[in-house]
N, CA, C and O atoms as a Tripos MOL2 file, in Angstrom:
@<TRIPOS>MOLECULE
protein
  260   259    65     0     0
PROTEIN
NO_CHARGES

@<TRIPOS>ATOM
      1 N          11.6740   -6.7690  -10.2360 N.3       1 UNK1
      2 CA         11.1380   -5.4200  -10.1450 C.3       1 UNK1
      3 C          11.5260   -4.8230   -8.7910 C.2       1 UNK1
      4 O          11.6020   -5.5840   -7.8270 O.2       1 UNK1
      5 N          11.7130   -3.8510   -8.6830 N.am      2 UNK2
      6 CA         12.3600   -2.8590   -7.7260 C.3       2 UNK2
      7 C          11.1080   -2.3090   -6.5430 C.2       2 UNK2
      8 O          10.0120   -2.0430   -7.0370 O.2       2 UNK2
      9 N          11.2620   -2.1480   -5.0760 N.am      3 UNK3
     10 CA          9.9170   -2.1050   -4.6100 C.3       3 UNK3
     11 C           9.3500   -0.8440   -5.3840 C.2       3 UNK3
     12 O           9.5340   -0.6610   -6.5870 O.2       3 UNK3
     13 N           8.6090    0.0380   -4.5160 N.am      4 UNK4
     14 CA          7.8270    0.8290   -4.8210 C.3       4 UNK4
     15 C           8.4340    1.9730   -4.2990 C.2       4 UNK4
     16 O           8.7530    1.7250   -3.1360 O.2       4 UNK4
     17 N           8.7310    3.0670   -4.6050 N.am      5 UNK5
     18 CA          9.2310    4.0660   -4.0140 C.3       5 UNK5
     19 C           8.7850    4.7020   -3.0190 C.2       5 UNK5
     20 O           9.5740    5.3870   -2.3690 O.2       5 UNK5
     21 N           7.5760    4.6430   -2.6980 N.am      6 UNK6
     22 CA          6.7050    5.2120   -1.3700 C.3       6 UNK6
     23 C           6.8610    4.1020   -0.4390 C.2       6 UNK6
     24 O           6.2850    4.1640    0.6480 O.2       6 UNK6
     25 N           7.7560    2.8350   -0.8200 N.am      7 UNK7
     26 CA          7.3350    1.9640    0.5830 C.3       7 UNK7
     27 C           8.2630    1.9990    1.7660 C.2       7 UNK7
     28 O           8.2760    1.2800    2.7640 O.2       7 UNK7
     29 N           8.6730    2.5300    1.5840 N.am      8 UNK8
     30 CA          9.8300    3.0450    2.7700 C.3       8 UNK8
     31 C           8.8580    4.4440    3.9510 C.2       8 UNK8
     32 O           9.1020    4.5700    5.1510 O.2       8 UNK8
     33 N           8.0640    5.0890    3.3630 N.am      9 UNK9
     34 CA          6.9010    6.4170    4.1770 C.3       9 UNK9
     35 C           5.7580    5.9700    3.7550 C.2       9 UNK9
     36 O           4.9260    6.8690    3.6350 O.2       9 UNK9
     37 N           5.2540    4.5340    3.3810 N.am     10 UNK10
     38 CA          3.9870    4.3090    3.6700 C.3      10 UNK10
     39 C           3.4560    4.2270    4.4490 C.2      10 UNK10
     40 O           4.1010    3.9050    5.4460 O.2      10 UNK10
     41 N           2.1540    4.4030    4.6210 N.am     11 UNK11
     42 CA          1.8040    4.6140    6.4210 C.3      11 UNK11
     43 C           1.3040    2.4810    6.2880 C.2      11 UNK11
     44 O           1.8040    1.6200    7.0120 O.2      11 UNK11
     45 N           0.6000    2.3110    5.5430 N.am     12 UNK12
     46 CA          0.2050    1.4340    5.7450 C.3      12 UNK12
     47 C           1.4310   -0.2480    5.8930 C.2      12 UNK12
     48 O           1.4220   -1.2510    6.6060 O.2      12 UNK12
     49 N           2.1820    0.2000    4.9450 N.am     13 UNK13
     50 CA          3.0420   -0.6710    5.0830 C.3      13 UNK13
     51 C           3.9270   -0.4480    6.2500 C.2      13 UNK13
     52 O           4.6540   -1.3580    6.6500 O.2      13 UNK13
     53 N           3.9060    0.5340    6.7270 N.am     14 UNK14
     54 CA          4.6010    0.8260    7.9500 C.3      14 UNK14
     55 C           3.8090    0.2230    9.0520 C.2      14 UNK14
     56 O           4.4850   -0.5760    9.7000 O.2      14 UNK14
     57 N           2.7460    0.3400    9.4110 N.am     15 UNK15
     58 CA          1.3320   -0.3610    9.9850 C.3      15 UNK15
     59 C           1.1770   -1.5840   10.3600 C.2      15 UNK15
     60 O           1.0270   -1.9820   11.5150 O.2      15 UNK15
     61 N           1.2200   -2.3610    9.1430 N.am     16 UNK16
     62 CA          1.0560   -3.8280    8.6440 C.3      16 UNK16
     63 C           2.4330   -4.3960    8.5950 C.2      16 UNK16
     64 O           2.4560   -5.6240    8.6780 O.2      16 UNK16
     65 N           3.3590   -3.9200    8.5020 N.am     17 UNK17
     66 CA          4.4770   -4.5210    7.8020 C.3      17 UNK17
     67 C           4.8630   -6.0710    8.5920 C.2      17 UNK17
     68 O           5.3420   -7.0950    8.1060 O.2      17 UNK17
     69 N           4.5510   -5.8400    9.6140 N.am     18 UNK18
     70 CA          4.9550   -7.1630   10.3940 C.3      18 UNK18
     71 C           3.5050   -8.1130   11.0350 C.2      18 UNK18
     72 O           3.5710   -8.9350   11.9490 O.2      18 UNK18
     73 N           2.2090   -7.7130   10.2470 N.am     19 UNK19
     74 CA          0.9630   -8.4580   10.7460 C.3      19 UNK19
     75 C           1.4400  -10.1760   10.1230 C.2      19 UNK19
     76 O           2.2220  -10.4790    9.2210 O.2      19 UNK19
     77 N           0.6700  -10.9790   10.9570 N.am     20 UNK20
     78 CA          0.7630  -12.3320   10.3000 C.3      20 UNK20
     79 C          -0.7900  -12.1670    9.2410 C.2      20 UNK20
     80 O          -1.0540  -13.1570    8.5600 O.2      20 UNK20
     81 N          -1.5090  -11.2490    9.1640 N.am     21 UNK21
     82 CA         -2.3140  -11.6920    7.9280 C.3      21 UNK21
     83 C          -1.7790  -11.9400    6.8650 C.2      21 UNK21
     84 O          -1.1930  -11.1000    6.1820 O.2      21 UNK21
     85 N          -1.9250  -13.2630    6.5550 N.am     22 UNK22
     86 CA         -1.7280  -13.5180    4.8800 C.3      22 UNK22
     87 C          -2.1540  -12.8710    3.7630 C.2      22 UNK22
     88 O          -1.4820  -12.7330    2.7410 O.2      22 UNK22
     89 N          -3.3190  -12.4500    3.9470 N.am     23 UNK23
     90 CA         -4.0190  -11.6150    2.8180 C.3      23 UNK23
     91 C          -3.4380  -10.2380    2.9460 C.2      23 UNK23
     92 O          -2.9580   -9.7430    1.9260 O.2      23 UNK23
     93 N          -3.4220   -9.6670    3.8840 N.am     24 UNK24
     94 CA         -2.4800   -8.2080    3.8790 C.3      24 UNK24
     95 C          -0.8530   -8.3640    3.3260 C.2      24 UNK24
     96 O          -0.2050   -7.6270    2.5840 O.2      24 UNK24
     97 N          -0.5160   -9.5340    3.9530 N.am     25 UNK25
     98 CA          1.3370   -9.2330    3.2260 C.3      25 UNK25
     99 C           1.2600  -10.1680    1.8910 C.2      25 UNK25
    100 O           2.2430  -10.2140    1.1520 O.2      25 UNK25
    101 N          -0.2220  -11.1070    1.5110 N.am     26 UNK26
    102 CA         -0.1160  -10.8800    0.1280 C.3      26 UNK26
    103 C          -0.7600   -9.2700   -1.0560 C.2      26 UNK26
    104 O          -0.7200   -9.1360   -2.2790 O.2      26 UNK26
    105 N          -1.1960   -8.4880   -0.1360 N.am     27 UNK27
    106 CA         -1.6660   -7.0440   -1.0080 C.3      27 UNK27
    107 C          -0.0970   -6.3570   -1.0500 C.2      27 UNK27
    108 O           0.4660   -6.2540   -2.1400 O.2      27 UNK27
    109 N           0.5800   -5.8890    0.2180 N.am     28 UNK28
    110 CA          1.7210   -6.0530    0.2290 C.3      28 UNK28
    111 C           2.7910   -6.2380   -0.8800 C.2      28 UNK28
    112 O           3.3160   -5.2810   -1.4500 O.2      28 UNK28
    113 N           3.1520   -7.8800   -1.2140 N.am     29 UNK29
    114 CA          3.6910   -8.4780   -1.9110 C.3      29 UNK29
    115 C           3.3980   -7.9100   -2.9630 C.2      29 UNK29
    116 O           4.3070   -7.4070   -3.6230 O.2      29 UNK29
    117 N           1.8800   -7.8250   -3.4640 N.am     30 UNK30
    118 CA          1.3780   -8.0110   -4.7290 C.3      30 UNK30
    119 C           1.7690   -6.2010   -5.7970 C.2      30 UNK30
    120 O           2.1680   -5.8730   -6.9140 O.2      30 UNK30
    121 N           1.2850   -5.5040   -4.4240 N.am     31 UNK31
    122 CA          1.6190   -3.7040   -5.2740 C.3      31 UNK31
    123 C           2.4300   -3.4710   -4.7410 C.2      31 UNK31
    124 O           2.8020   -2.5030   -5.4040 O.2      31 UNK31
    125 N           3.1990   -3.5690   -3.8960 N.am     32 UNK32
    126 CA          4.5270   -3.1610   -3.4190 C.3      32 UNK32
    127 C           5.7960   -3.4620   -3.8930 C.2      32 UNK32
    128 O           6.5580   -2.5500   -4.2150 O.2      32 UNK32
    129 N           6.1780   -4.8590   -3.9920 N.am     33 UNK33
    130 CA          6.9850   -5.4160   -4.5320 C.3      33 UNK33
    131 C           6.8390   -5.8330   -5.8020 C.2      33 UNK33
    132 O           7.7890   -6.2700   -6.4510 O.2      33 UNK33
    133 N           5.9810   -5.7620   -6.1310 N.am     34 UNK34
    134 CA          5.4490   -6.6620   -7.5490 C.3      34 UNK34
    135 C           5.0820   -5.4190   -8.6190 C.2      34 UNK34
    136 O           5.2430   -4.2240   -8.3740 O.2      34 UNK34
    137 N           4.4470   -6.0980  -10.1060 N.am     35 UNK35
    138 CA          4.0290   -5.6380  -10.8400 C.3      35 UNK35
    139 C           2.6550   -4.3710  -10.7990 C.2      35 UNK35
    140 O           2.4970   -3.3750  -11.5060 O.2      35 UNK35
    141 N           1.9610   -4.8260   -9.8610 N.am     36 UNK36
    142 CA          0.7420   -4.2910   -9.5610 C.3      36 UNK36
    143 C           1.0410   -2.7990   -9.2070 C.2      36 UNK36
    144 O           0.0600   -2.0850   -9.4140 O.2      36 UNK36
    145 N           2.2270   -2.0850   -8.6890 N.am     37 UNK37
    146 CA          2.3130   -1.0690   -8.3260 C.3      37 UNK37
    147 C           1.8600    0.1070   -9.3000 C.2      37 UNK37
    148 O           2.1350    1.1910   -8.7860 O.2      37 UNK37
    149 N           1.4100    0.2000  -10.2240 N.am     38 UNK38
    150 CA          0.7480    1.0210  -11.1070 C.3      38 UNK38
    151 C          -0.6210    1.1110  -10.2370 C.2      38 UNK38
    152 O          -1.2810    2.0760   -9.8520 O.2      38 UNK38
    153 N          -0.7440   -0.0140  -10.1160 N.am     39 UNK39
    154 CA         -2.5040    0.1540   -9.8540 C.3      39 UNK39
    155 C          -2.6310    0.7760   -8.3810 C.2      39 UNK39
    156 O          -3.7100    0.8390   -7.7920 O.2      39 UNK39
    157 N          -1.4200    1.2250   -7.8500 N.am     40 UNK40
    158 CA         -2.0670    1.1980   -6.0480 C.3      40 UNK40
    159 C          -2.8420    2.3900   -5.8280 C.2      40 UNK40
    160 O          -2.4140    3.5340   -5.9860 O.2      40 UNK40
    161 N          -4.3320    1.9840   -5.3520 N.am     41 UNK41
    162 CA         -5.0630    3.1240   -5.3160 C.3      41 UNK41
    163 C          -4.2220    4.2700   -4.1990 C.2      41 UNK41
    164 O          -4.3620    5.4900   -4.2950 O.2      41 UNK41
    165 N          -3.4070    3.6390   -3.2260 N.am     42 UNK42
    166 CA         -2.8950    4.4520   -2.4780 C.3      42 UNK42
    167 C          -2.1210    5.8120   -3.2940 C.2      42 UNK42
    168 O          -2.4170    6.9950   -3.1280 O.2      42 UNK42
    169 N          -1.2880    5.3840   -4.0120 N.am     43 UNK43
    170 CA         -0.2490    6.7290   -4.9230 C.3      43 UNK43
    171 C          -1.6920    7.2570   -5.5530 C.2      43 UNK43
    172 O          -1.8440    8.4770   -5.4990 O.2      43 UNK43
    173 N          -2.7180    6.5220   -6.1160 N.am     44 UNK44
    174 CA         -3.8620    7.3650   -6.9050 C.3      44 UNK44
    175 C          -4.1110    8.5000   -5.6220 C.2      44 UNK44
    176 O          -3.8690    9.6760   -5.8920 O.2      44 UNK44
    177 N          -4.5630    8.1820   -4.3130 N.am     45 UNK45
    178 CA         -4.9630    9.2290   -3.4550 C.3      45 UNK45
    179 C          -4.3360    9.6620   -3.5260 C.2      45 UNK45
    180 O          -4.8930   10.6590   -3.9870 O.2      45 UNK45
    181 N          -2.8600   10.0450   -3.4520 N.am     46 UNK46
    182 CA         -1.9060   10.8570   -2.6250 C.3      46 UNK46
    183 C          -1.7720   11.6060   -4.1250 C.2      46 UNK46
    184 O          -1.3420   12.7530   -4.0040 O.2      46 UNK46
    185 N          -2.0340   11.2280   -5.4430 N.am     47 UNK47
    186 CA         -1.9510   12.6520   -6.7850 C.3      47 UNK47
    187 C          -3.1910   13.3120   -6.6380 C.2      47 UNK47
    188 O          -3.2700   14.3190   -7.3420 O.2      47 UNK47
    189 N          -4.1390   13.0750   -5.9780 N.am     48 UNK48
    190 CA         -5.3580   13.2960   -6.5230 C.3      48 UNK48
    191 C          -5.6610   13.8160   -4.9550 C.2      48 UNK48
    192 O          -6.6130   14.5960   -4.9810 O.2      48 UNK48
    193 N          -5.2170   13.6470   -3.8040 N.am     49 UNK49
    194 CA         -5.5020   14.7560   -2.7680 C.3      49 UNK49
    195 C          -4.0930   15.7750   -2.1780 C.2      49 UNK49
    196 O          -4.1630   16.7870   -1.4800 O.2      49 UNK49
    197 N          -3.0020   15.1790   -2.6690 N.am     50 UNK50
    198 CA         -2.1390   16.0920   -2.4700 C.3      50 UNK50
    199 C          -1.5150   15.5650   -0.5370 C.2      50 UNK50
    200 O          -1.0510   16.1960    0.4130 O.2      50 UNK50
    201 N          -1.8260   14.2960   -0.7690 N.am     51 UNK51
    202 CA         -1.5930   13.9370    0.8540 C.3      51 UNK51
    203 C          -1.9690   12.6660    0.9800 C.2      51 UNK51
    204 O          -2.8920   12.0300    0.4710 O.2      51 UNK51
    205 N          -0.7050   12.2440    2.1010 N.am     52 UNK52
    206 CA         -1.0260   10.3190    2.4370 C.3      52 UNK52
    207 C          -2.3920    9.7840    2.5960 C.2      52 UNK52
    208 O          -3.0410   10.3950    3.4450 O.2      52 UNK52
    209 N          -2.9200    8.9490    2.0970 N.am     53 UNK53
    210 CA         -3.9620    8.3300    2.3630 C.3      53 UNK53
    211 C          -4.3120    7.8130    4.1510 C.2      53 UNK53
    212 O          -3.3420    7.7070    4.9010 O.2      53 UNK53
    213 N          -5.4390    7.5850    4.5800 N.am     54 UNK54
    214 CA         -5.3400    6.6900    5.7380 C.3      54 UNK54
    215 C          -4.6280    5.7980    5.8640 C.2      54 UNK54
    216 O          -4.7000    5.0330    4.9020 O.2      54 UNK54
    217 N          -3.8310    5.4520    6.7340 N.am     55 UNK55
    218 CA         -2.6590    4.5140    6.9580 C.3      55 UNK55
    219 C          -3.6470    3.1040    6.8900 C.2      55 UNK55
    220 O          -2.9370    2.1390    6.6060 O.2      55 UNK55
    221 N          -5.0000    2.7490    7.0610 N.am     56 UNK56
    222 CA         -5.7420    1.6720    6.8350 C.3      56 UNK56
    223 C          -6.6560    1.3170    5.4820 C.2      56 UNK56
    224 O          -7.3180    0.3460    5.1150 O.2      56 UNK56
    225 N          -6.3450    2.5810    4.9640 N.am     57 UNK57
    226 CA         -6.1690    2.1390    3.0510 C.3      57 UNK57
    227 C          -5.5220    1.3660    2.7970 C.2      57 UNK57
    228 O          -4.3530    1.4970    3.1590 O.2      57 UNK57
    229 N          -5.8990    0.1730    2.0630 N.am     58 UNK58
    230 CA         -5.0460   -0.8330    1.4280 C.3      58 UNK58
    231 C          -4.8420   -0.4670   -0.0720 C.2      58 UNK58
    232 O          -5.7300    0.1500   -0.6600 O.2      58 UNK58
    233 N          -3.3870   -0.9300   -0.8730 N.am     59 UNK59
    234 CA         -3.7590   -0.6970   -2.2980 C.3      59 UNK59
    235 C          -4.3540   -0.7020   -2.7150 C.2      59 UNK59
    236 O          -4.3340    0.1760   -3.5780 O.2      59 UNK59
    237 N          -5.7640   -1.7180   -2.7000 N.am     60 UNK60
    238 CA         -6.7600   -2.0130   -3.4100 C.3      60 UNK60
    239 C          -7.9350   -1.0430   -3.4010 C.2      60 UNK60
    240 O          -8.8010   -1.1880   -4.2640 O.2      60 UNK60
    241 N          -8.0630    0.1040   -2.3470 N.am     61 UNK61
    242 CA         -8.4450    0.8580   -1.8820 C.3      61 UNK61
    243 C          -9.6070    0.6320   -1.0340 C.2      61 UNK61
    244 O         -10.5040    1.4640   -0.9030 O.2      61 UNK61
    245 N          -9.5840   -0.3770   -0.5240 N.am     62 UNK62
    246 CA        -10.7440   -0.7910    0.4690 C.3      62 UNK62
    247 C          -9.5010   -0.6340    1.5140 C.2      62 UNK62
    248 O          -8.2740   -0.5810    1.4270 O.2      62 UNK62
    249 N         -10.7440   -0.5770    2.8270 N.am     63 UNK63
    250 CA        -10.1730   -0.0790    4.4470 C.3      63 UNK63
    251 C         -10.2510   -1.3440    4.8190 C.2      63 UNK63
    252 O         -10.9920   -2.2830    4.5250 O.2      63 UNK63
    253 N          -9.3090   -1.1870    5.5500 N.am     64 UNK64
    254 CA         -9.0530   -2.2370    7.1240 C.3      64 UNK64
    255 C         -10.1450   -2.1020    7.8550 C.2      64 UNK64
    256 O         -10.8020   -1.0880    8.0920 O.2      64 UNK64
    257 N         -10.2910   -3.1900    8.1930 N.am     65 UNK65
    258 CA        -11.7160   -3.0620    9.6190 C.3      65 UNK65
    259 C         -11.2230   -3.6180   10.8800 C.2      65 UNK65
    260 O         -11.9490   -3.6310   11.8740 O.2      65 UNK65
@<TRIPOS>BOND
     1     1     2 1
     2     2     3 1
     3     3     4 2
     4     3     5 am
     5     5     6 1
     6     6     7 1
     7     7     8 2
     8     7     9 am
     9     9    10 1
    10    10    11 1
    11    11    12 2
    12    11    13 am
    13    13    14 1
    14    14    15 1
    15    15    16 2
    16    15    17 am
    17    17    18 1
    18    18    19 1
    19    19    20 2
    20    19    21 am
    21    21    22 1
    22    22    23 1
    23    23    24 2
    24    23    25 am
    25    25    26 1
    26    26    27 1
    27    27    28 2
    28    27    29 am
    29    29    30 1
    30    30    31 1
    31    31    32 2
    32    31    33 am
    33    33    34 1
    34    34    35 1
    35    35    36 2
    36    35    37 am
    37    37    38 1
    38    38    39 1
    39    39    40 2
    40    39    41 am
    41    41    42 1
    42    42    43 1
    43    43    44 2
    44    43    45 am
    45    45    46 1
    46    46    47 1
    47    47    48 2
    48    47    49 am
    49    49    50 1
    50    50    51 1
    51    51    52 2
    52    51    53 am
    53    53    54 1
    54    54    55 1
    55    55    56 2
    56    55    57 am
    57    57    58 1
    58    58    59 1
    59    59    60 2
    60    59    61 am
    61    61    62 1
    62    62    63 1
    63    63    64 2
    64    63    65 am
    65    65    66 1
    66    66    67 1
    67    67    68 2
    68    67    69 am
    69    69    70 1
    70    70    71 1
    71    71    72 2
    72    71    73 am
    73    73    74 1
    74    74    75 1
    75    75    76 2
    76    75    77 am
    77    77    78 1
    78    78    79 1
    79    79    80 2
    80    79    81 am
    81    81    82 1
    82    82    83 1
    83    83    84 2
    84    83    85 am
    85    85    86 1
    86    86    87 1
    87    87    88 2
    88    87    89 am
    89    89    90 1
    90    90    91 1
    91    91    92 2
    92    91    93 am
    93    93    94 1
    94    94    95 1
    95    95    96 2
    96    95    97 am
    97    97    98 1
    98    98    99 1
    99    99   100 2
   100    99   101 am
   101   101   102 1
   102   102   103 1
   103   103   104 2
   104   103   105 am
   105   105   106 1
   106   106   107 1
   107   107   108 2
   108   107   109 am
   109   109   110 1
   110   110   111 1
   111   111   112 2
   112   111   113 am
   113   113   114 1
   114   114   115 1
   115   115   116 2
   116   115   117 am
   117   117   118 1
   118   118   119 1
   119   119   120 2
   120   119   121 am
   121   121   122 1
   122   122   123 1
   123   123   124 2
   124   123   125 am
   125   125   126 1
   126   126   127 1
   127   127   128 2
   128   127   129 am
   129   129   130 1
   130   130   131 1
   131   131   132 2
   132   131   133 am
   133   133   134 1
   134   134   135 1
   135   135   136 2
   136   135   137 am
   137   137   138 1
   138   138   139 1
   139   139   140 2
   140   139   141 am
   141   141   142 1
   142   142   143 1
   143   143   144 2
   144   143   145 am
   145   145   146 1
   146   146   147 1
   147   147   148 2
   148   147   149 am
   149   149   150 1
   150   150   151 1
   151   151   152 2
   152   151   153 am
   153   153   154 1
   154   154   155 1
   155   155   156 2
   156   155   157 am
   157   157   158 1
   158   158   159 1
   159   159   160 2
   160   159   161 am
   161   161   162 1
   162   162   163 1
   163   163   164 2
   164   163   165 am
   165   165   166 1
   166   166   167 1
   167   167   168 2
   168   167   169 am
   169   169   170 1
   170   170   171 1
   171   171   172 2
   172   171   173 am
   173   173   174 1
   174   174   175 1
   175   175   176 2
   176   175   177 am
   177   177   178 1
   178   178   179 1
   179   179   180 2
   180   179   181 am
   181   181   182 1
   182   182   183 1
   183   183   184 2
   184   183   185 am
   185   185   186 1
   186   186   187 1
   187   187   188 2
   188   187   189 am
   189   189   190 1
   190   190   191 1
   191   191   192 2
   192   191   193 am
   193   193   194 1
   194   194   195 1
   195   195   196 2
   196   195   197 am
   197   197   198 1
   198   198   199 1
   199   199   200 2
   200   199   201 am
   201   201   202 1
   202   202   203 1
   203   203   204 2
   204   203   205 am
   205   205   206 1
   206   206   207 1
   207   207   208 2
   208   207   209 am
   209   209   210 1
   210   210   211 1
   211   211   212 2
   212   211   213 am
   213   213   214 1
   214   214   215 1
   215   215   216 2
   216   215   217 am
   217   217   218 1
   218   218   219 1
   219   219   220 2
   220   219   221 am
   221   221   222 1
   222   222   223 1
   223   223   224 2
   224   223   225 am
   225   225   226 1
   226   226   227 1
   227   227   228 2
   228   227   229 am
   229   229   230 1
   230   230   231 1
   231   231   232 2
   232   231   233 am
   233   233   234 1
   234   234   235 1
   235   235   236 2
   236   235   237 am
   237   237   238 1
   238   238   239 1
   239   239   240 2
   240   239   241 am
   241   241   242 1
   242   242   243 1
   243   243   244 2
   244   243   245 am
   245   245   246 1
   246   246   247 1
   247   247   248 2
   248   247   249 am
   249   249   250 1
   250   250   251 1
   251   251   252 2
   252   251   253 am
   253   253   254 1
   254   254   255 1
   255   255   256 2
   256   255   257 am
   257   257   258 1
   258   258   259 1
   259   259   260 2
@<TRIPOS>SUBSTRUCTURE
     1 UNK1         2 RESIDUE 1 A UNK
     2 UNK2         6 RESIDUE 1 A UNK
     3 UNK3        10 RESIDUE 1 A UNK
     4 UNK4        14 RESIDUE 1 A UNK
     5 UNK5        18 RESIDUE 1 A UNK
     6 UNK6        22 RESIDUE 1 A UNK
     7 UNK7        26 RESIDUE 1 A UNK
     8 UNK8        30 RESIDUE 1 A UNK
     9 UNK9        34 RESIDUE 1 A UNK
    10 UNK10       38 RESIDUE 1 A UNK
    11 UNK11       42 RESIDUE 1 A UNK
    12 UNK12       46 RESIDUE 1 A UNK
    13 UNK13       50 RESIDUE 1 A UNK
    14 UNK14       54 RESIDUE 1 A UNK
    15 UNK15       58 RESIDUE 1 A UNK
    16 UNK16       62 RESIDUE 1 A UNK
    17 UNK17       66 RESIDUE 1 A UNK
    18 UNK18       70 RESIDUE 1 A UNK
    19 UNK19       74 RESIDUE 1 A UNK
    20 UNK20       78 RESIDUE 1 A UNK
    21 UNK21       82 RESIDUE 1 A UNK
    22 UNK22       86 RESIDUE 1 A UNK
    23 UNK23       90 RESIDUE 1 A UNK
    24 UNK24       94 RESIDUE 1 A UNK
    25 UNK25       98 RESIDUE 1 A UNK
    26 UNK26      102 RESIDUE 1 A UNK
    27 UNK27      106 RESIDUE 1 A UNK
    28 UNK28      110 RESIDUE 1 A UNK
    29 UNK29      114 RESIDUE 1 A UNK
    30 UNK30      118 RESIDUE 1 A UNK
    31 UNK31      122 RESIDUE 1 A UNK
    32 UNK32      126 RESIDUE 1 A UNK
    33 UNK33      130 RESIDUE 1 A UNK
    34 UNK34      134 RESIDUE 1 A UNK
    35 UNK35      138 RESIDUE 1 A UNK
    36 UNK36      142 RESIDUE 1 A UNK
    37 UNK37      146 RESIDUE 1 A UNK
    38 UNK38      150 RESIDUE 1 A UNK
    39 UNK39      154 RESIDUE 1 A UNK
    40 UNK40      158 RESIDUE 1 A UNK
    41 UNK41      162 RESIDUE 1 A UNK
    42 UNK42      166 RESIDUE 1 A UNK
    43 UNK43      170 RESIDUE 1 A UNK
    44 UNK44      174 RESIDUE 1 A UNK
    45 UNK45      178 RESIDUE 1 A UNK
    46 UNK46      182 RESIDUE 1 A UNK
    47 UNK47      186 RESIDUE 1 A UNK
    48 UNK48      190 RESIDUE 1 A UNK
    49 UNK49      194 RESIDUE 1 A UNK
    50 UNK50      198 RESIDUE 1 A UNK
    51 UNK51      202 RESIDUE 1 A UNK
    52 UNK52      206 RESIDUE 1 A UNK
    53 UNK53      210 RESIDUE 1 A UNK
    54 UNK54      214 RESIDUE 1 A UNK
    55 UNK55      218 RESIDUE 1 A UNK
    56 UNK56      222 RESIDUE 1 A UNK
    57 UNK57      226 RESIDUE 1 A UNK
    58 UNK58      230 RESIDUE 1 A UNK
    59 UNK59      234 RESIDUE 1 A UNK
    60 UNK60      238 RESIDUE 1 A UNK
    61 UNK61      242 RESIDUE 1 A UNK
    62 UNK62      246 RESIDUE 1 A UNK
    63 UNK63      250 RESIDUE 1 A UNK
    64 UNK64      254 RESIDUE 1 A UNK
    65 UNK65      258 RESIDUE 1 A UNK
C-alpha cells in the first residue's frame, strides 16, 4: 500500500517523524503507511473543519501530552 497522501504536510508526522516512541511510529506505521489510513481521524478533521488538525493530534484522535 502506498503511504498516505497528506504524509509528506502532516504536521504531526512532520513533528514525530524521528521520536524514538514506539507507540507513536507504531500509530505512524499503522495509518500512514498501512491499511488503517481510512480511519485517520486526522483527514476526518481536516474535511470536517476545512484545516490541519493540531500537529499533536494523533490518527487515533487522541492528543499528545
Amino acid at each position: 500500500m502506498a503511504d498516505c497522501e497528506h504524509l509528506p504536510n502532516c504536521g504531526f508526522c512532520k513533528k514525530y517523524a524521528n521520536t524514538k516512541n514506539l507507540v507513536v511510529r507504531g500509530f505512524i506505521s499503522m495509518y500512514c503507511k498501512s491499511a488503517k489510513q481510512s480511519e485517520c481521524k486526522r483527514k476526518e478533521y481536516k474535511r470536517t473543519h476545512g484545516a490541519p488538525p493540531p500537529d499533536d493530534m494523533m490518527p487515533s484522535g487522541q492528543m499528545m501530552k
